[in-house]
ZALUM-641717 format. One record per residue (C-alpha): x, y, z; residue in three letters; residue number from 1. Coordinates in steps of 0.001 Angstrom, whole numbers, padded with zeros to 6 digits. Example, Ala and Ser with C-alpha at 12.3 -4.5 7.8 and 13.67 -1.06 7.14 Angstrom:
2
<fivo <012300, -004500, 007800>, 'Ala', 1>
<fivo <013670, -001060, 007140>, 'Ser', 2>
END
This chain:
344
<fivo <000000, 000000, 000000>, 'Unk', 1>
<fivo <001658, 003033, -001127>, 'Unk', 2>
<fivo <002508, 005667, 001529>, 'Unk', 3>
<fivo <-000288, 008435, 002122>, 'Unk', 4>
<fivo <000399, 011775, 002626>, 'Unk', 5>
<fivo <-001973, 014375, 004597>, 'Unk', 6>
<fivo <-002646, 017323, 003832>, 'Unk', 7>
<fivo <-002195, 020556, 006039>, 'Unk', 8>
<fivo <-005409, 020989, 006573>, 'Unk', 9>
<fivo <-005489, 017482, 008207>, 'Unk', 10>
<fivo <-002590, 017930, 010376>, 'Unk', 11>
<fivo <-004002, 020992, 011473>, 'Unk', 12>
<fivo <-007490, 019418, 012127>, 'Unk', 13>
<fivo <-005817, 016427, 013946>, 'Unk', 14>
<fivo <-003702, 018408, 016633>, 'Unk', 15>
<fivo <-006645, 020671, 017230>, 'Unk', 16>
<fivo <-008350, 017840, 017998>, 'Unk', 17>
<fivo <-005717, 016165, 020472>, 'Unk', 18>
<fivo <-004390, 020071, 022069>, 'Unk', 19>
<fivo <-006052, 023680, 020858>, 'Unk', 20>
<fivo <-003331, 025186, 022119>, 'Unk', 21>
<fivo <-000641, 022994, 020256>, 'Unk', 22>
<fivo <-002560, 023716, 016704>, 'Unk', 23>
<fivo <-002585, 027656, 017640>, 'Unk', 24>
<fivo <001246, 026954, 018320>, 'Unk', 25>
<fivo <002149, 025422, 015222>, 'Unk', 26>
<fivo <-000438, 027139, 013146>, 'Unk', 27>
<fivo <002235, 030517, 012586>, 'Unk', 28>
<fivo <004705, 027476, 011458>, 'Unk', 29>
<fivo <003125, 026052, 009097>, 'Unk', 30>
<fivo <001388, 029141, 007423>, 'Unk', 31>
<fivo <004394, 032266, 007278>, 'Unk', 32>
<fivo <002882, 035301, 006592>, 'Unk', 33>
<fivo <004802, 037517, 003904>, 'Unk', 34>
<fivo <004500, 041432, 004021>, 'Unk', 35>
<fivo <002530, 042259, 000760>, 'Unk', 36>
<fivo <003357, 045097, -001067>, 'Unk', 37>
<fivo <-000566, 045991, -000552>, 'Unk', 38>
<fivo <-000128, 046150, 003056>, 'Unk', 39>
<fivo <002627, 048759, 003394>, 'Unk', 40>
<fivo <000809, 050906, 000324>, 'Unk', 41>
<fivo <000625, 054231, 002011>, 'Unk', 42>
<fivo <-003360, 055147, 002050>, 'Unk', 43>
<fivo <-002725, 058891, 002682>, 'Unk', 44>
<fivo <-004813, 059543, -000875>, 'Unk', 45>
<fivo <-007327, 057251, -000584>, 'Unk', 46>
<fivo <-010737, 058717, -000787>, 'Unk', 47>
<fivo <-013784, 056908, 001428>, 'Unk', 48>
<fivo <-016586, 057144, -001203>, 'Unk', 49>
<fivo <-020272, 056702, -000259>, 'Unk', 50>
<fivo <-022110, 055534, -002984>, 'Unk', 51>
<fivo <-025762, 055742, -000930>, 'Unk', 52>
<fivo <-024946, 060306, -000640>, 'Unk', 53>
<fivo <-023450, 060432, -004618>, 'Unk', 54>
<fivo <-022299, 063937, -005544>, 'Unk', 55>
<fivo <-024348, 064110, -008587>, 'Unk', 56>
<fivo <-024116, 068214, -008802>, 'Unk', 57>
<fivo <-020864, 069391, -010091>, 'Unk', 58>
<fivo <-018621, 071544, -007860>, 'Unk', 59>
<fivo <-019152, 074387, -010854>, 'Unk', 60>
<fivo <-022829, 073999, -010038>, 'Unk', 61>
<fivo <-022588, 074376, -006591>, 'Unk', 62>
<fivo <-020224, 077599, -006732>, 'Unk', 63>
<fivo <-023236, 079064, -009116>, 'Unk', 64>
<fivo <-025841, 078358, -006529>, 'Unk', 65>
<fivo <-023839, 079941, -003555>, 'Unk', 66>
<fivo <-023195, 083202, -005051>, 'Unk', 67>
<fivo <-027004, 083242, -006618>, 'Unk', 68>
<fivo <-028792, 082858, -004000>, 'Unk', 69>
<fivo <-026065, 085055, -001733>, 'Unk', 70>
<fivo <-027352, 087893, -003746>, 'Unk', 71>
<fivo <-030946, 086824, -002938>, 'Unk', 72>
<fivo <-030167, 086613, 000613>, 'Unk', 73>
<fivo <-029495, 090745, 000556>, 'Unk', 74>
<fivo <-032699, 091395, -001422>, 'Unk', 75>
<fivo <-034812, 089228, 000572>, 'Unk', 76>
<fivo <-033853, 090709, 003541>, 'Unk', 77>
<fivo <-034515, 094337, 002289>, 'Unk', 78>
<fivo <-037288, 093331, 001415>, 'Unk', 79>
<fivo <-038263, 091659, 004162>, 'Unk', 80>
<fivo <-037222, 094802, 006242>, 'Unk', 81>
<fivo <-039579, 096877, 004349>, 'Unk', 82>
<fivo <-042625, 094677, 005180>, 'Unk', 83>
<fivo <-041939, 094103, 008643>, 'Unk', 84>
<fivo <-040845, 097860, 009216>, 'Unk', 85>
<fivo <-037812, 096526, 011028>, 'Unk', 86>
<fivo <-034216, 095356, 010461>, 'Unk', 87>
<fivo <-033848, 091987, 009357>, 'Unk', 88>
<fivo <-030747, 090714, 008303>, 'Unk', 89>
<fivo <-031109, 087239, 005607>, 'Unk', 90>
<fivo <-027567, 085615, 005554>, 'Unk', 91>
<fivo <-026723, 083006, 003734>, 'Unk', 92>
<fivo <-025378, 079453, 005587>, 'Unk', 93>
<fivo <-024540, 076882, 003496>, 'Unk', 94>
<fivo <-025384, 075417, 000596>, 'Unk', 95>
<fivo <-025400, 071261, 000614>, 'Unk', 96>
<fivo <-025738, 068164, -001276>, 'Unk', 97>
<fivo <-028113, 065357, 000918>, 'Unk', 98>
<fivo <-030185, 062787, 000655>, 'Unk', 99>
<fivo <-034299, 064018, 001306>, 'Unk', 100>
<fivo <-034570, 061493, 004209>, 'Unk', 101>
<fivo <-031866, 063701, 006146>, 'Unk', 102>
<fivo <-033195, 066654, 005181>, 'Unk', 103>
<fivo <-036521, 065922, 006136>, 'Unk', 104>
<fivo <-035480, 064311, 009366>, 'Unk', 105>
<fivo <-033587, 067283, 010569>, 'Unk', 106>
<fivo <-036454, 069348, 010599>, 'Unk', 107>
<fivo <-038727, 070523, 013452>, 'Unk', 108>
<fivo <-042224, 069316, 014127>, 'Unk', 109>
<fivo <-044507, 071004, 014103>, 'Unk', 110>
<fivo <-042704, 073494, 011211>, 'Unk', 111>
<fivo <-043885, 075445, 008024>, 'Unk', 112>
<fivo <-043340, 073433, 005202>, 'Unk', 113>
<fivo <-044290, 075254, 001894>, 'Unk', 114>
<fivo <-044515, 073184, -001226>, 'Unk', 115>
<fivo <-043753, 075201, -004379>, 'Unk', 116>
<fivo <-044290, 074439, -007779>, 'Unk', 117>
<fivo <-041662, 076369, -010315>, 'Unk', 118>
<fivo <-042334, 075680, -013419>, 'Unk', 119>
<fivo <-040783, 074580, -015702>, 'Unk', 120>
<fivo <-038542, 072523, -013178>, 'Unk', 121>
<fivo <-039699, 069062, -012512>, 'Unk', 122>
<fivo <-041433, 067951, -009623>, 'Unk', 123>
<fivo <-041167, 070311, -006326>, 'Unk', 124>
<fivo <-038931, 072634, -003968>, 'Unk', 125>
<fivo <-039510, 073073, -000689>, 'Unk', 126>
<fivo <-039634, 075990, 001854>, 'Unk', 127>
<fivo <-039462, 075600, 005296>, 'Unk', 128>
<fivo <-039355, 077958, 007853>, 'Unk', 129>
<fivo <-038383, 077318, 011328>, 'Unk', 130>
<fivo <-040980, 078349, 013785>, 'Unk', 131>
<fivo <-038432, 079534, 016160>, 'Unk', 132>
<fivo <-038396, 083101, 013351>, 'Unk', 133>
<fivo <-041588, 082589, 012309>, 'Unk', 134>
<fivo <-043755, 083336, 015153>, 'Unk', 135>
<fivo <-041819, 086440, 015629>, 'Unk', 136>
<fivo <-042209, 087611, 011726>, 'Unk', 137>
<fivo <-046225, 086975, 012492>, 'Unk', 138>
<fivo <-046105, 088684, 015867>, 'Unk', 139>
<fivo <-044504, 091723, 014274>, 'Unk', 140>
<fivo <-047073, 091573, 011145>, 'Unk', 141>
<fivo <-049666, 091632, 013897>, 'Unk', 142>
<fivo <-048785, 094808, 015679>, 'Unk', 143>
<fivo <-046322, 093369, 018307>, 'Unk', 144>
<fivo <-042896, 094923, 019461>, 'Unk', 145>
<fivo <-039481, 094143, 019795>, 'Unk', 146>
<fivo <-040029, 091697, 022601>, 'Unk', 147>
<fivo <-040632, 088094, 021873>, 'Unk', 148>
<fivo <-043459, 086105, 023296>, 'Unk', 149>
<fivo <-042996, 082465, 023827>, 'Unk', 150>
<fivo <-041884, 080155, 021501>, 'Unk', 151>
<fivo <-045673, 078273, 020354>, 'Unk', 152>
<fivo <-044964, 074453, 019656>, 'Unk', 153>
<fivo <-048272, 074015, 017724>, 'Unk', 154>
<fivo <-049637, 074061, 013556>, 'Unk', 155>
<fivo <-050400, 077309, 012251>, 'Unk', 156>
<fivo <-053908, 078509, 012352>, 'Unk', 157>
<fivo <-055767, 079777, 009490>, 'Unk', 158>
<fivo <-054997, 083326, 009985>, 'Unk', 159>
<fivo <-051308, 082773, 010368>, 'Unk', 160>
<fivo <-051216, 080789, 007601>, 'Unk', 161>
<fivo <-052470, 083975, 005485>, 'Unk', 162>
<fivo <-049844, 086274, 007311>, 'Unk', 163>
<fivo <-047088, 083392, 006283>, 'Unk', 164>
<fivo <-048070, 083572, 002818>, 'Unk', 165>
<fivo <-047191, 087473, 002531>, 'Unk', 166>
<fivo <-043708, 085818, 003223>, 'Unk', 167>
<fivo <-043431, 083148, 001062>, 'Unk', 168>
<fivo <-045223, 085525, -001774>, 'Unk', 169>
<fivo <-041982, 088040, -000909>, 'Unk', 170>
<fivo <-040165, 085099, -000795>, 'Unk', 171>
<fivo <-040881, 083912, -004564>, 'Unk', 172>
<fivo <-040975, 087414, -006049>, 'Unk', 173>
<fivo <-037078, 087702, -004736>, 'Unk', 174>
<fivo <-036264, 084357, -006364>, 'Unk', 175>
<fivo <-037721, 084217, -009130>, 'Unk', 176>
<fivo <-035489, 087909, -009602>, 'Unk', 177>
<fivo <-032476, 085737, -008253>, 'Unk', 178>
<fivo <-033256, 083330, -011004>, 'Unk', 179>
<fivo <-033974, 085258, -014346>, 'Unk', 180>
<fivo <-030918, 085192, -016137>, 'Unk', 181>
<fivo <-030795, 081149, -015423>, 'Unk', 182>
<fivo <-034497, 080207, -015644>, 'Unk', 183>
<fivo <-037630, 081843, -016260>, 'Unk', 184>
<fivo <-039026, 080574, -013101>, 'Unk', 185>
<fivo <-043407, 080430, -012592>, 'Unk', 186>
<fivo <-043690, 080223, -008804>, 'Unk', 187>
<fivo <-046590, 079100, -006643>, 'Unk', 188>
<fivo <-047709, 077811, -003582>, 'Unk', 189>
<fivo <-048943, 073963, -003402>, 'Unk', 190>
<fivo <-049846, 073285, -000110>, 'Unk', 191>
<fivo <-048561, 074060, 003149>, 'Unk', 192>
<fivo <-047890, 071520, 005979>, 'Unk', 193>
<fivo <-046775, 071296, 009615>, 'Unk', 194>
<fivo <-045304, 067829, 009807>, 'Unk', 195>
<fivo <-042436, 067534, 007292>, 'Unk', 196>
<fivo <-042311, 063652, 007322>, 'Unk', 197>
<fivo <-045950, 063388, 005875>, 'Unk', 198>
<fivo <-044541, 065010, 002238>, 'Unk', 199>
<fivo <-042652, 062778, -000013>, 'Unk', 200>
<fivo <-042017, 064703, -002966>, 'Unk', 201>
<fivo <-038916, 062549, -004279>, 'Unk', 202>
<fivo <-037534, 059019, -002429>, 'Unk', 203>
<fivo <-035888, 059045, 000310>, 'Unk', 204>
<fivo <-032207, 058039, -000954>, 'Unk', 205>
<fivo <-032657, 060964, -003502>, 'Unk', 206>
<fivo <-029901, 063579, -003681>, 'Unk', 207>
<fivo <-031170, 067104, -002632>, 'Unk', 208>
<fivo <-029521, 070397, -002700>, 'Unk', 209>
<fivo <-030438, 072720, 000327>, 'Unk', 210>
<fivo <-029445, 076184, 000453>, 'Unk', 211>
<fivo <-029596, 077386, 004144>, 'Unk', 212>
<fivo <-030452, 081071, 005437>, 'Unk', 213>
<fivo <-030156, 083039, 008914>, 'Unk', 214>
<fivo <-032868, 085014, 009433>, 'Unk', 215>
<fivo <-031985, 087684, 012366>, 'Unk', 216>
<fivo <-035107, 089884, 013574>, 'Unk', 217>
<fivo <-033470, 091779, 016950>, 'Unk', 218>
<fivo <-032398, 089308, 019003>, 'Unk', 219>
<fivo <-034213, 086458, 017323>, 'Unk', 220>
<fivo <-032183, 084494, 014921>, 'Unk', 221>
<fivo <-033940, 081106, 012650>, 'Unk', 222>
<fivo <-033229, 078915, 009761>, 'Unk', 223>
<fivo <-034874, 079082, 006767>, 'Unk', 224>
<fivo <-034314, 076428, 004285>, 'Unk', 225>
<fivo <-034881, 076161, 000645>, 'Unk', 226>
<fivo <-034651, 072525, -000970>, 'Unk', 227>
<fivo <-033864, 071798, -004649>, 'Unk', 228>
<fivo <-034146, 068266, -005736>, 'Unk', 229>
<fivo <-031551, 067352, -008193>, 'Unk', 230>
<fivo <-033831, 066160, -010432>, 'Unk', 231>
<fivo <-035987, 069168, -010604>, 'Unk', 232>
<fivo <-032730, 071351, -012346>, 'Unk', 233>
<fivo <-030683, 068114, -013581>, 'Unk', 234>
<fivo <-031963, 069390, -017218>, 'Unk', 235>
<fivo <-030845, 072638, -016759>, 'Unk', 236>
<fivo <-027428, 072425, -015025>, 'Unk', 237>
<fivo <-025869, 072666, -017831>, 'Unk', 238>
<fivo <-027057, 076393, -017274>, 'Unk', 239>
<fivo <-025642, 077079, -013728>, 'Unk', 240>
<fivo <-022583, 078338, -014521>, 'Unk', 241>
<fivo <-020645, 081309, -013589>, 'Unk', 242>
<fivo <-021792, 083321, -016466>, 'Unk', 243>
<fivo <-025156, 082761, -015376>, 'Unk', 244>
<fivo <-025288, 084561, -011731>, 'Unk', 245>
<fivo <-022686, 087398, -012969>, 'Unk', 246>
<fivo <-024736, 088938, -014948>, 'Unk', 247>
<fivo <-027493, 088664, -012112>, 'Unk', 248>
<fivo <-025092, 090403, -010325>, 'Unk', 249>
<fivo <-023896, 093595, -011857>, 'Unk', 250>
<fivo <-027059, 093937, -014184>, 'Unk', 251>
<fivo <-027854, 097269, -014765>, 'Unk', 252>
<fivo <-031310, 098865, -015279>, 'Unk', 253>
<fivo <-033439, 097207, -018278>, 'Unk', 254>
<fivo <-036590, 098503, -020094>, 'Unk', 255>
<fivo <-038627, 096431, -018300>, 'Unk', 256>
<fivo <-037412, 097114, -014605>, 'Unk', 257>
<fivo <-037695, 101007, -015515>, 'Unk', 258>
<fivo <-041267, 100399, -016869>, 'Unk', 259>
<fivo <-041734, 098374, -013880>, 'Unk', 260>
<fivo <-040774, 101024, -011150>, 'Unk', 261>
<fivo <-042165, 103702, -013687>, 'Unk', 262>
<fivo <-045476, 101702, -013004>, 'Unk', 263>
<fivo <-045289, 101850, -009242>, 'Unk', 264>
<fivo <-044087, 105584, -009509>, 'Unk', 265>
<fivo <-046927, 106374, -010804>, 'Unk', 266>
<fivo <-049756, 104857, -008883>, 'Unk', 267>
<fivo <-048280, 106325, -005297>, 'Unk', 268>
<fivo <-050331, 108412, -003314>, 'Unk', 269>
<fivo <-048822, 111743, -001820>, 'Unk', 270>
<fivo <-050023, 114677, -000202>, 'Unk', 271>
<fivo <-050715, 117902, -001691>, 'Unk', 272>
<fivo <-051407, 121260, 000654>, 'Unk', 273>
<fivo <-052400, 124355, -000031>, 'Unk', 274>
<fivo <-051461, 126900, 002713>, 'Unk', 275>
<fivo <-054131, 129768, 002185>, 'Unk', 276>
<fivo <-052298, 132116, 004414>, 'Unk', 277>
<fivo <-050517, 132691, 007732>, 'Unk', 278>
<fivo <-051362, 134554, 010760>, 'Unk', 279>
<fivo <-050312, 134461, 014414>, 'Unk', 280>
<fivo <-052980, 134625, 017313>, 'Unk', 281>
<fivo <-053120, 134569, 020945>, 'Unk', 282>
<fivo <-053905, 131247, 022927>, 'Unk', 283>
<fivo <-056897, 132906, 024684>, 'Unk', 284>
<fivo <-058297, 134361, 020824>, 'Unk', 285>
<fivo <-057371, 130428, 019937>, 'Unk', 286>
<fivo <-059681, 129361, 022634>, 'Unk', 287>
<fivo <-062437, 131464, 021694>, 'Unk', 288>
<fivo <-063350, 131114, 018727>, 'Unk', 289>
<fivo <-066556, 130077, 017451>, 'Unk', 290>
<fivo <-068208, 129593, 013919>, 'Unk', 291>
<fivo <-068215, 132901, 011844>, 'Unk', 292>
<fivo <-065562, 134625, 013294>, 'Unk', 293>
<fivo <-063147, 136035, 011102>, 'Unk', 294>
<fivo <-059465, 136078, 011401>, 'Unk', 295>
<fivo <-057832, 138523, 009640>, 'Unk', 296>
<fivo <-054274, 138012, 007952>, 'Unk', 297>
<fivo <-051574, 139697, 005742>, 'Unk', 298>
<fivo <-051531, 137570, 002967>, 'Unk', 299>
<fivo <-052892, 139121, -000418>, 'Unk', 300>
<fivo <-056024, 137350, -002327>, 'Unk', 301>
<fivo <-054629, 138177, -005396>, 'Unk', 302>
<fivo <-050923, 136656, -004259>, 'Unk', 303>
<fivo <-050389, 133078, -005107>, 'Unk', 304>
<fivo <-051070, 130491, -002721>, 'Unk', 305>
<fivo <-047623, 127741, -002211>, 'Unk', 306>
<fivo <-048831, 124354, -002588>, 'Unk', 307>
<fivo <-046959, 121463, -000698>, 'Unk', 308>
<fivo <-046135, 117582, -002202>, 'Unk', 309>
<fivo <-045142, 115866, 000898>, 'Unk', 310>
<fivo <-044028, 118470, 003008>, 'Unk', 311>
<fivo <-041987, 120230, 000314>, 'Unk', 312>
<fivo <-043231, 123618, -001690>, 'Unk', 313>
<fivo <-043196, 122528, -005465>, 'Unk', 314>
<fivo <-045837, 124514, -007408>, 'Unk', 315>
<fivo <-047978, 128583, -006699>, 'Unk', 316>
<fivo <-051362, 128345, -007521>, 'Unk', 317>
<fivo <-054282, 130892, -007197>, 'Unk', 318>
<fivo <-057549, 129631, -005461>, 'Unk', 319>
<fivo <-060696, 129230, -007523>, 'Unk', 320>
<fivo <-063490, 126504, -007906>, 'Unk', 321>
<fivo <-064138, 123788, -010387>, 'Unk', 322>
<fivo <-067884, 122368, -011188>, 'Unk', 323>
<fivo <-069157, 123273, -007133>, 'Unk', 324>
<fivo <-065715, 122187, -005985>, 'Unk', 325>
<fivo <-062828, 124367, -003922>, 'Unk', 326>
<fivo <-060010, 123927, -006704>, 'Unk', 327>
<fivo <-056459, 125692, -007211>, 'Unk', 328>
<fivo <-055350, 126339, -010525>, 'Unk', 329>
<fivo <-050912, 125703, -010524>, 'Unk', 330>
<fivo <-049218, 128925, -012214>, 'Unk', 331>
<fivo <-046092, 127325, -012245>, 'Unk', 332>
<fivo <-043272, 125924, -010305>, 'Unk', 333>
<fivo <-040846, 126457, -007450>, 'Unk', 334>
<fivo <-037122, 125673, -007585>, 'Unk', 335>
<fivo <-036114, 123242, -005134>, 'Unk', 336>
<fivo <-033597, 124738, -002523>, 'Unk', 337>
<fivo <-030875, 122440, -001132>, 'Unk', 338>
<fivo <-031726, 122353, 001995>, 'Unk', 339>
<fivo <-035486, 120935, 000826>, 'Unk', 340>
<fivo <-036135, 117644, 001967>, 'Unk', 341>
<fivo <-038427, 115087, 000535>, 'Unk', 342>
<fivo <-040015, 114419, -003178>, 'Unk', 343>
<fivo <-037582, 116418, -005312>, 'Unk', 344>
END
């Protein structure tokens, strides 16, 4: 019978079966292990790549989308400052690539999640304000000073809701201005909802970018929080490039932005006094006075009369009537004087 020989594996199973300690003895003899060229690679460049959070917006695109909406931060906020009669300073955070399921997740709730439609992008964006700004911005709206009441952890009530939506109309005015020389954006409100994990606008592994604002009313300071889903400007990011939110930047005026203001000009209300004529009278004569008594004055009926546009003297006029009606009739105008302030 020829001689058999056994394998390693064999021995190795045989004297762990008689002694574990003498097969973890020999084991290191019988099995050398050589240094790989693999195991002393340095790994100093290596990457760590996570395919479930792919980059799928280029770093060009990114850099277009920070300085964009930087320059919507500043209009926003003066806009917002004119509503609210108030300083409020919009700053912008950060601008991010996620997945929706974190972005939703990191939310508040109960918050103010605004679903807009901006056509012609695909699907939705999102708007959420955090309540922690937002019940200030309505308390203001309502009448209310520079002191905070407490923090409400509750939905919106109908009323509020139609305060919030002078905000998010603001809001979409500024952005689709932010936007024009990328996208002709059509913006509108969807629906509005308190509990952000109820929405599911794309899946949840689905790449998002969210642009991040400060929003700073006195000594209140909140996150606002616009989200983009990759999908919605993946046909159009060819688009966001640098040449895109320069000229966004140092536009100058155009026909239709003069026609525009032009419009607004002239539907503005101001106030127009006459001033008849001065005279100077005792407190006591003040006092007294009753209907049909006369006061007397220096003034000159066939002088002109100075008529007033918001405090400042801008036409003469002489005093007449029109169909029944006290009416002035301008002669001409006056010459501003430097030291006039107000409508020049």
């Amino acid at each position: 019978m020829p001689d058999e020989v056994l394998s390693q594996d064999e021995v190795e199973s045989l004297l762990s079966a008689m002694d574990p300690s003498a097969a973890a003895a020999t084991a290191p003899l019988a099995r050398p292990v050589r240094p790989t060229p693999t195991a002393t690679r340095s790994r100093e460049k290596v990457t760590p790549y996570d395919f479930k959070r792919p980059e799928r917006v280029g770093k060009e695109q990114m850099r277009a989308l920070q300085s964009l909406h930087e320059g919507f931060g500043r209009n926003f906020g003066a806009a917002l400052s004119a509503l609210l009669r108030t300083i409020v300073e919009v700053k912008l955070t950060s601008v991010d690539q996620l997945t929706y399921s974190e972005f939703v997740f990191s939310l508040e709730n109960p918050t103010c999640f605004n679903l807009l439609r901006a056509e012609p992008l695909e699907g939705n964006l999102i708007l959420d304000i955090n309540p922690s700004v937002l019940y200030p911005i309505i308390d203001r709206l309502l009448g209310g000073g520079k002191q905070a009441g407490p923090l409400s952890r509750r939905p919106l009530t109908e009323i509020e809701l139609r305060l919030v939506s002078r905000i998010t109309a603001l809001f979409m005015i500024e952005l689709r201005r932010a936007w024009e020389n990328v996208l002709e954006l059509d913006l509108s409100v969807e629906r509005v909802e308190s509990n952000p994990q109820l929405v599911q606008i794309v899946p949840p592994n689905e790449v998002v970018v969210l642009v991040s604002f400060e929003l700073t009313l006195g000594d209140v300071r909140g996150m606002m929080n616009l989200c983009i889903p990759f999908n919605a400007i993946e046909r159009f990011s060819n688009k966001l490039t640098s040449n895109s939110w320069v000229g966004y930047a140092r536009g100058g005026a155009t026909n239709r932005t003069i026609e525009a203001i032009s419009d607004r000009l002239d539907r503005s209300k101001v106030e127009v006094v006459v001033t008849l004529a001065e005279s100077s009278i005792r407190t006591a004569d003040l006092i007294g006075l009753r209907v049909g008594d006369i006061i007397t004055t220096d003034h000159d009926s066939n002088k002109s009369l100075k008529v007033a546009v918001e405090g400042v003297t801008k036409f003469l006029a002489k005093p007449g009537a029109y169909k029944g009606h006290k009416a002035i009739e301008v002669e001409g105008k006056v010459e501003p004087r430097k030291n006039d302030v107000g409508v020049a």
